[in-house]
FITORTOR-669120 format. One record per residue: x, y, z of N, C-alpha, C, O in turn; residue in one letter. Coordinates in steps of 0.1 Angstrom, whole numbers, padded with zeros to 4 digits, always signed. Last residue first. Example, Ala and Ser with C-alpha at 12.3 -4.5 7.8 and 13.67 -1.06 7.14 Angstrom:
BEGIN
+0128-0022+0071+0137-0011+0071+0129+0000+0079+0134+0011+0080S +0132-0057+0078+0123-0045+0078+0132-0033+0078+0142-0033+0085A 
//
This chain:
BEGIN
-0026-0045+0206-0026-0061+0208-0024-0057+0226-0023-0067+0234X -0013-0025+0194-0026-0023+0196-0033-0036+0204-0045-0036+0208X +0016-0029+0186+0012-0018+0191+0000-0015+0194-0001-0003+0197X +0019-0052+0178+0029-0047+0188+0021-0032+0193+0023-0026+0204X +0000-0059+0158-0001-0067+0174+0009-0060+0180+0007-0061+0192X +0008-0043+0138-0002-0040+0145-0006-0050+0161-0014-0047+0171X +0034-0054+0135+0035-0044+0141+0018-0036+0147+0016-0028+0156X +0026-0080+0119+0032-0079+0136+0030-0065+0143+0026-0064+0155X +0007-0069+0099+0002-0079+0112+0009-0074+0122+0005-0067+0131X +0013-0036+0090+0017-0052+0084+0012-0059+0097+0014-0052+0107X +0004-0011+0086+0022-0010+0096+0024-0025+0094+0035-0029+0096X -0012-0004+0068-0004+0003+0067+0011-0004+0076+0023-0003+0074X -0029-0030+0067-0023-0029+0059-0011-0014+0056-0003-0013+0047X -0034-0028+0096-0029-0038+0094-0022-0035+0077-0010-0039+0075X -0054-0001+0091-0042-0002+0101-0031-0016+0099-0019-0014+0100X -0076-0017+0078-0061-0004+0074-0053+0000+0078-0043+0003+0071X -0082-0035+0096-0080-0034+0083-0069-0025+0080-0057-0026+0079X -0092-0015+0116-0080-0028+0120-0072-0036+0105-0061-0040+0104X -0110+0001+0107-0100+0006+0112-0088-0007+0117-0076-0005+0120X -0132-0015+0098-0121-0011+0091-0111-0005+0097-0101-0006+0091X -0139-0030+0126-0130-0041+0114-0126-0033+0102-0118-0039+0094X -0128-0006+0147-0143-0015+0144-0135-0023+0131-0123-0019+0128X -0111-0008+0181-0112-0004+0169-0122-0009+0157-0125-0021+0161X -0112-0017+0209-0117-0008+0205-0120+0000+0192-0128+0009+0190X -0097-0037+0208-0112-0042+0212-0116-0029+0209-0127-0030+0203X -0069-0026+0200-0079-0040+0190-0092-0037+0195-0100-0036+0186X -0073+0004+0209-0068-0003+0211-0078-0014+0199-0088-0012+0193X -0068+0036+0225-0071+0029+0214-0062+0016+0214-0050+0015+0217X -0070+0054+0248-0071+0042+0251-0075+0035+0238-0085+0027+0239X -0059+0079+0244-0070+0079+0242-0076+0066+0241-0086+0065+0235X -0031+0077+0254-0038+0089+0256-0054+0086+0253-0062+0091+0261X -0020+0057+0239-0025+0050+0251-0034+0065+0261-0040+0064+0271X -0027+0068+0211-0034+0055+0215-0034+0054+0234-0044+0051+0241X -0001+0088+0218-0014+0090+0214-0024+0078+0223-0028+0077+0235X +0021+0069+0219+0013+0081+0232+0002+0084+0227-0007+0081+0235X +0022+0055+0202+0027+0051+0211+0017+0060+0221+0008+0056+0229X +0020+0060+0172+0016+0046+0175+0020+0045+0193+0021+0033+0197X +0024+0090+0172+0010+0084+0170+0009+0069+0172-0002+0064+0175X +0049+0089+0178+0039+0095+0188+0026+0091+0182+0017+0089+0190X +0060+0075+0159+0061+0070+0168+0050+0078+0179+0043+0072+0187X +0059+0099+0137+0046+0084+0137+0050+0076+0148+0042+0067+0149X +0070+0115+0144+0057+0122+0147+0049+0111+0148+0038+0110+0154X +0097+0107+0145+0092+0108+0157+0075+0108+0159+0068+0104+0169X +0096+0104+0116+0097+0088+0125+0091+0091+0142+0084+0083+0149X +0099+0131+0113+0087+0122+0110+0089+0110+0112+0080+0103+0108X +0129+0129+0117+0117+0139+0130+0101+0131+0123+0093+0126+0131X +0148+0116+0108+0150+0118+0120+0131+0128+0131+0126+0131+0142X +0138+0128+0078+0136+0115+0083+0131+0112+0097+0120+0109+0100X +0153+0156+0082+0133+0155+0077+0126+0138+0084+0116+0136+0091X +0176+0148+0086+0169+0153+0096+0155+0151+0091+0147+0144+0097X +0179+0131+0058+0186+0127+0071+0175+0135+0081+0166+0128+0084X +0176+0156+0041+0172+0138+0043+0170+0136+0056+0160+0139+0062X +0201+0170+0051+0190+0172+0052+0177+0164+0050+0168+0166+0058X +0225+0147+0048+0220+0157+0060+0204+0157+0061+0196+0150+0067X +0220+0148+0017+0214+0139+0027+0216+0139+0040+0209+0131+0047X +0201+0179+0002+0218+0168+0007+0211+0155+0016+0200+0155+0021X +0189+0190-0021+0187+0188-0010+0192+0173-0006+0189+0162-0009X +0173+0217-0047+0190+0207-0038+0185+0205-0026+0179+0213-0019X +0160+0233-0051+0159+0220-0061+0168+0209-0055+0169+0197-0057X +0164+0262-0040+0150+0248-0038+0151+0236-0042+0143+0228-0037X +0186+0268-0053+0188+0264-0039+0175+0256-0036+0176+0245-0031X +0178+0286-0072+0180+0273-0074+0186+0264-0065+0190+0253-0069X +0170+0305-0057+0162+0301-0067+0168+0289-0068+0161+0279-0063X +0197+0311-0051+0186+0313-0041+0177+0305-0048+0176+0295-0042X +0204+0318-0075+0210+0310-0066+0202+0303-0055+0202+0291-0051X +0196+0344-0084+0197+0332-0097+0202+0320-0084+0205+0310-0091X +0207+0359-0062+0193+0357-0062+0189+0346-0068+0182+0337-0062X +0237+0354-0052+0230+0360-0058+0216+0352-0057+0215+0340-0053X +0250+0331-0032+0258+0345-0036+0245+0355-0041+0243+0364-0033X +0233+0316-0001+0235+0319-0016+0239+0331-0022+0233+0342-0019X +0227+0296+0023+0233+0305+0017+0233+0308+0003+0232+0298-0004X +0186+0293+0030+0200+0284+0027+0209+0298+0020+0204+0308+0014X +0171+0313+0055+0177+0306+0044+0182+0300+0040+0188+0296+0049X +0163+0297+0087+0164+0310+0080+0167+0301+0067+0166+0289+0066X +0151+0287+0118+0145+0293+0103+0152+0305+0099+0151+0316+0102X +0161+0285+0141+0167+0282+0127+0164+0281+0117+0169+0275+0107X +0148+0283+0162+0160+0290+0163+0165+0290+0144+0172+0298+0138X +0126+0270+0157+0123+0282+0164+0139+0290+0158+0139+0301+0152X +0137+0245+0158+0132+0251+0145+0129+0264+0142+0129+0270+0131X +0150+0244+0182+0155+0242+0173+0148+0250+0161+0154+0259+0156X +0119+0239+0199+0132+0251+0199+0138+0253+0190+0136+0264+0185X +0108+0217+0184+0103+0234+0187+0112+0241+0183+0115+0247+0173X +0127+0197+0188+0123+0203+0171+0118+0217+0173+0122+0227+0167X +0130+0201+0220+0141+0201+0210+0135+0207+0200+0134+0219+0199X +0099+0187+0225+0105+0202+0230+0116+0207+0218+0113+0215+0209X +0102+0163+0209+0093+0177+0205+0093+0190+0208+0090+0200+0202X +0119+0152+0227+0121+0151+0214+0117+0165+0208+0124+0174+0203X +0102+0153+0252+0116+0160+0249+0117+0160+0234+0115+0171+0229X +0087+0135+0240+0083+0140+0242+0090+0154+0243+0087+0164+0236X +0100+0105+0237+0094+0112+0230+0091+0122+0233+0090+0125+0221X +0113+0104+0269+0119+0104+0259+0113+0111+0246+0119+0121+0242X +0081+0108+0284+0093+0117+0285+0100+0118+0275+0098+0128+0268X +0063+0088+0290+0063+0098+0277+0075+0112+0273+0077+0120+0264X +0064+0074+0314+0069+0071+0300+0069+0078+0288+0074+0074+0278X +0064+0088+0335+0064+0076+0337+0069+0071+0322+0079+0065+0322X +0062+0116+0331+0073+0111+0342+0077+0091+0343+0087+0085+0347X +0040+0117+0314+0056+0123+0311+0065+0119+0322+0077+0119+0319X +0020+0110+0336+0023+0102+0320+0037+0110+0314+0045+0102+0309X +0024+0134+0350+0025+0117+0356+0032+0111+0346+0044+0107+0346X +0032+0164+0340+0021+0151+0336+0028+0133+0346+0036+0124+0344X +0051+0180+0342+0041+0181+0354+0032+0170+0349+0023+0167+0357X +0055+0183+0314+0063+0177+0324+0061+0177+0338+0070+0172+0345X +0036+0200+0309+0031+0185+0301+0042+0178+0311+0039+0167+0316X +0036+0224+0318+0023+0219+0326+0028+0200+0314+0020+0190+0315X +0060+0232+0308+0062+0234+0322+0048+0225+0323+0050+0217+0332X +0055+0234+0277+0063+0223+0278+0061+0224+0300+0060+0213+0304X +0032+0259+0279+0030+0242+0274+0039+0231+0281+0035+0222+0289X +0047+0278+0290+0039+0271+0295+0031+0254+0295+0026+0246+0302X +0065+0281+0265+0069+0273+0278+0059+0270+0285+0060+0259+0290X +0045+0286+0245+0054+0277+0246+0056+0275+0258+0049+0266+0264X +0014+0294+0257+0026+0295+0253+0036+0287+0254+0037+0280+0264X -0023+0286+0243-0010+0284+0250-0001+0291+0249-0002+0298+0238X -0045+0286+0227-0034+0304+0227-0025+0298+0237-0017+0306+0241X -0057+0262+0222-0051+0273+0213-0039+0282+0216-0029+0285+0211X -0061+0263+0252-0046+0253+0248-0045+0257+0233-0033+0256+0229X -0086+0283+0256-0070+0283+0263-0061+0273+0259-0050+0275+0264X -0102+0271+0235-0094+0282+0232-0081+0284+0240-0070+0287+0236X -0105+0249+0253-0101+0244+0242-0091+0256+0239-0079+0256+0238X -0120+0257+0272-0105+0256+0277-0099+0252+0260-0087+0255+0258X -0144+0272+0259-0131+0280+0265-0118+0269+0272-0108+0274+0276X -0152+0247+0255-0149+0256+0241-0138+0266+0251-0126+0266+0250X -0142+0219+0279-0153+0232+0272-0147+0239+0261-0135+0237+0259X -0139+0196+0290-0129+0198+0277-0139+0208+0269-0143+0206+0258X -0129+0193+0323-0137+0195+0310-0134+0201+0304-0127+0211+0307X -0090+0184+0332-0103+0195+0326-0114+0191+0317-0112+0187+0306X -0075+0163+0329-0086+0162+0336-0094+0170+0335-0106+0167+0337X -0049+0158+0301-0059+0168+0316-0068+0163+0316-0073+0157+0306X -0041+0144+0280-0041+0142+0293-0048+0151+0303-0054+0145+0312X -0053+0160+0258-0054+0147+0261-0054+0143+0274-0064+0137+0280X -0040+0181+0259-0051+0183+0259-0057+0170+0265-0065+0169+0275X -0015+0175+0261-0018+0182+0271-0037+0181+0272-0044+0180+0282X -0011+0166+0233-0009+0158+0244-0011+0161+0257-0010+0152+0265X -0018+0188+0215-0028+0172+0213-0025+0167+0228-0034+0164+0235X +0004+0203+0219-0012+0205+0223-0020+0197+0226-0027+0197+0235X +0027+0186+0208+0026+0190+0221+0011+0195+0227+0007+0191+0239X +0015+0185+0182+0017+0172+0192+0015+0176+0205+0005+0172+0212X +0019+0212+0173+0005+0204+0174+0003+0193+0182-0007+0191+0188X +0045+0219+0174+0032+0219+0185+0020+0219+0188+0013+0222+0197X +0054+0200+0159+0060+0198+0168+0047+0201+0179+0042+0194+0187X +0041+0215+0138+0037+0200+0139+0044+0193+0153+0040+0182+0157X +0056+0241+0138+0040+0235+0134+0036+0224+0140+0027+0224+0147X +0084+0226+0134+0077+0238+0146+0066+0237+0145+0062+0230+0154X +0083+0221+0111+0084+0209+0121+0079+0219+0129+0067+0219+0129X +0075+0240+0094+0067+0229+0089+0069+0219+0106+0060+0213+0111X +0094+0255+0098+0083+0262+0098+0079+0245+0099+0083+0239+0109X +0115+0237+0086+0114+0242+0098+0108+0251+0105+0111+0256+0116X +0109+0237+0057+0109+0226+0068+0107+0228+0079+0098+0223+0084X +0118+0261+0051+0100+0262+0050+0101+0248+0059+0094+0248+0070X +0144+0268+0050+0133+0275+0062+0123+0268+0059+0115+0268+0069X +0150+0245+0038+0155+0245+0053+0142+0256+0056+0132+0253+0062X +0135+0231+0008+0146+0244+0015+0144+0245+0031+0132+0246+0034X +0132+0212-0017+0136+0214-0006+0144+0225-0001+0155+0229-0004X +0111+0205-0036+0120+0216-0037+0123+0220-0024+0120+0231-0020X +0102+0179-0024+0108+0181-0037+0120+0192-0039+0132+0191-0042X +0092+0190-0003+0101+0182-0003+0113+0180-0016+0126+0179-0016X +0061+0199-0010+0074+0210-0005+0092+0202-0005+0103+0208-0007X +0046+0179-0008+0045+0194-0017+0057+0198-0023+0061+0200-0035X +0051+0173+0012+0053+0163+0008+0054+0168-0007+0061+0162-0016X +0038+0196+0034+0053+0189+0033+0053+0181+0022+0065+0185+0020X +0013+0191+0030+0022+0202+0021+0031+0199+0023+0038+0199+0013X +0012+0170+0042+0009+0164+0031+0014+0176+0019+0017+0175+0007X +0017+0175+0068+0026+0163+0065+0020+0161+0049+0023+0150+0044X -0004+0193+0076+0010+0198+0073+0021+0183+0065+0030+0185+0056X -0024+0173+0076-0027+0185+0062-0010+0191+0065-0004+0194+0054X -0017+0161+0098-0020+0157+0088-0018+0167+0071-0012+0166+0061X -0022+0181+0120-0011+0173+0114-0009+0168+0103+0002+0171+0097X -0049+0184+0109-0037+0199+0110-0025+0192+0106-0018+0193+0096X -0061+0163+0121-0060+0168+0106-0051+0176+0103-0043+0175+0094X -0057+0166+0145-0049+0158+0138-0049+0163+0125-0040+0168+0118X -0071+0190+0156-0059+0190+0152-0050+0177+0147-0038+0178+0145X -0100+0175+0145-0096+0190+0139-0084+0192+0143-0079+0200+0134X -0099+0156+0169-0096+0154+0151-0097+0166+0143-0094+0164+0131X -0098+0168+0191-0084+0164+0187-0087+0163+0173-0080+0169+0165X -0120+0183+0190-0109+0195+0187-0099+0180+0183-0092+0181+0173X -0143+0169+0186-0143+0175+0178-0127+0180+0180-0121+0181+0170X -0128+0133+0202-0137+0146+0204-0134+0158+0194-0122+0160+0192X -0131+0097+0201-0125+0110+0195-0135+0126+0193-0145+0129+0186X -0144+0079+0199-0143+0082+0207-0136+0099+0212-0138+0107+0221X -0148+0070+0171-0157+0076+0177-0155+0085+0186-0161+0096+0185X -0126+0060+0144-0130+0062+0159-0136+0070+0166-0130+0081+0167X -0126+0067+0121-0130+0050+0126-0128+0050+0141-0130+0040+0148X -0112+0090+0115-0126+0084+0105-0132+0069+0108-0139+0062+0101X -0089+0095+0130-0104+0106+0127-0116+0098+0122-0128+0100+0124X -0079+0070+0122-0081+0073+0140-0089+0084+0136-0101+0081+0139X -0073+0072+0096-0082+0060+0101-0086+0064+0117-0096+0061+0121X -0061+0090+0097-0073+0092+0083-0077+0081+0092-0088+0084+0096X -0034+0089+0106-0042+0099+0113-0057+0097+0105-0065+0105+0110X -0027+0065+0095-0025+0063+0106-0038+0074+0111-0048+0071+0118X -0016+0080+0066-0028+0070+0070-0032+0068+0087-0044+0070+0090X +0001+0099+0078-0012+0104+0071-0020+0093+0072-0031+0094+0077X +0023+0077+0085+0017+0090+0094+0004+0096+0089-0005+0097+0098X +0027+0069+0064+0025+0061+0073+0012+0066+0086+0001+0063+0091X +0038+0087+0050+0028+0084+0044+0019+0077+0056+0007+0079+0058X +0060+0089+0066+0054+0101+0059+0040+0099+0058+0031+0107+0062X +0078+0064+0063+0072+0072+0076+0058+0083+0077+0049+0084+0085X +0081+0069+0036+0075+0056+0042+0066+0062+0055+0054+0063+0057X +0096+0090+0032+0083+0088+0028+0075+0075+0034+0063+0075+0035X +0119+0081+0045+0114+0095+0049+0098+0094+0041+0089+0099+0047X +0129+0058+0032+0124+0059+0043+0116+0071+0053+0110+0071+0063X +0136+0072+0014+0120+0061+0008+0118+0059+0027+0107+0060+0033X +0156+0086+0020+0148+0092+0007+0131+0080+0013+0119+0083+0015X +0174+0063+0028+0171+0076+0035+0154+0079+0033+0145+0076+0040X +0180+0051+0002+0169+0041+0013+0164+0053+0026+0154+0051+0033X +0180+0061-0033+0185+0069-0014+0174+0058-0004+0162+0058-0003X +0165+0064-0054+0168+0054-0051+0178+0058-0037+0181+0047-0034X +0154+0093-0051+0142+0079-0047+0152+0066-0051+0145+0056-0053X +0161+0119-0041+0169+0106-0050+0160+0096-0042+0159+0092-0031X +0159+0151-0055+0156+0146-0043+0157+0131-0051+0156+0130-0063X +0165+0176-0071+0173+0165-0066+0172+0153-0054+0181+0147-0048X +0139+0182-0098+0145+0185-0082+0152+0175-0081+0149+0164-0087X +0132+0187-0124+0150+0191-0121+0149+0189-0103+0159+0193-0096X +0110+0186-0125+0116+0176-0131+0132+0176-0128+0140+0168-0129X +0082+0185-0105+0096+0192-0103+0107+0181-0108+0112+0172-0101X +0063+0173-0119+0059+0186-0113+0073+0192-0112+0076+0203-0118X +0071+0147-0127+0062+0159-0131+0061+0171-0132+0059+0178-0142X +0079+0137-0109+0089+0137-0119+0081+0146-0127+0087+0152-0136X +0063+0137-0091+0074+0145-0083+0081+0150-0099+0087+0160-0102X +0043+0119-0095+0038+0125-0097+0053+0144-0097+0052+0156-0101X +0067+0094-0095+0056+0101-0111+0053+0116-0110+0057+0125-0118X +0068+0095-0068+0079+0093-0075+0074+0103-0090+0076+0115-0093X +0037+0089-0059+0044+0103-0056+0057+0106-0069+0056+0115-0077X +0039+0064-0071+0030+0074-0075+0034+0088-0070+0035+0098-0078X +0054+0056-0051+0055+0055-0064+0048+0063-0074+0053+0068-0085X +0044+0055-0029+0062+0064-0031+0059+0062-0045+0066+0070-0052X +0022+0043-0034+0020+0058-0027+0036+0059-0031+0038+0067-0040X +0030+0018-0029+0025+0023-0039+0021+0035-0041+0017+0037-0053X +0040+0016-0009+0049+0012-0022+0042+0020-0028+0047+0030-0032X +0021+0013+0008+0030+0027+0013+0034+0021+0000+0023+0021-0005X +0008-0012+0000+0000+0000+0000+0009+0013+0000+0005+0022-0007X 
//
């Protein structure tokens, strides 16, 4: 199913940006889409096969979602600031999703708006005050602090002498950079097969026969017993 999606992307990439440098034979490259794609299905089936799910998380998964799909846009003509817009975005969409999740607050329109207008540190100071971050959600979770900050810190351009440069600076993209795009959408699909689910108690007994369906054909039998079983 994910094959088939890199492949059709592959077509659709050779299309649209015939000169971009991005290398679909790179195992980097296929694994940064794998993950990618992984993640978009992952979020289409927990919005559209689980009930349980209250109007704001699946209006911010989508978010996630809809960023991991202009990313995918965007990749081709790879350039550092717009990624790093893109992870900071989605870094704190997680981070919202996971506070929101965890508290004990009724979950009224006005608190909702209050974890809208959060502030950064406020966010990261009330999710490390979480039990669930002390007990297991920490490692991931830090993670997302880091991409914040990081991304926060380092949106800017790629170098370039003249303008004719800059311009042609979108089309290149090293495997460093690979490399990091990879390194952070493995995180976002580990937070959806790990914290999420146990945030919202998704599980085999809880999922209806298409959501175990799709889910089996996105991550394959074992990993759906590893992570839902």
């Amino acid at each position: 199913m994910i094959n088939s999606y890199i492949n059709e992307y592959k077509t659709l990439t050779n299309k649209l940006f015939p000169y971009s440098m991005l290398d679909f034979d790179d195992v980097t490259t296929i694994e940064t889409l794998e993950s990618m794609f992984n993640s978009i299905e992952i979020i289409y089936t927990y919005v559209n096969s689980t009930a349980s799910l209250d109007s704001w998380i699946t209006l911010k998964l989508n978010e996630v979602k809809n960023q991991l799909l202009i990313s995918l846009y965007y990749l081709p003509q790879y350039t550092e600031y717009v990624f790093n817009s893109f992870k900071r975005s989605i870094a704190e969409l997680i981070l919202k999703i996971t506070i929101y999740s965890a508290s004990i607050d009724a979950k009224t329109v006005e608190y909702q708006n209050s974890i809208n207008n959060i502030q950064f540190r406020t966010l990261k100071d009330r999710i490390k005050n979480l039990q669930q971050y002390k007990d297991s959600f920490k490692n991931t979770l830090d993670n997302f602090f880091a991409f914040y900050g990081s991304s926060s810190n380092n949106i800017h351009l790629k170098n370039s002498s003249t303008i004719i440069e800059y311009i042609e600076a979108y089309n290149s993209i090293t495997l460093k950079e690979i490399k990091q795009v990879r390194n952070f959408v493995i995180k976002v699909e580990s937070f959806l097969l790990t914290i999420f689910p146990k945030l919202h108690n998704l599980n085999d007994k809880e999922f209806n026969m298409p959501a175990k369906i799709q889910l089996k054909k996105v991550l394959s039998d074992t990993l759906y017993k590893k992570y839902f079983c």
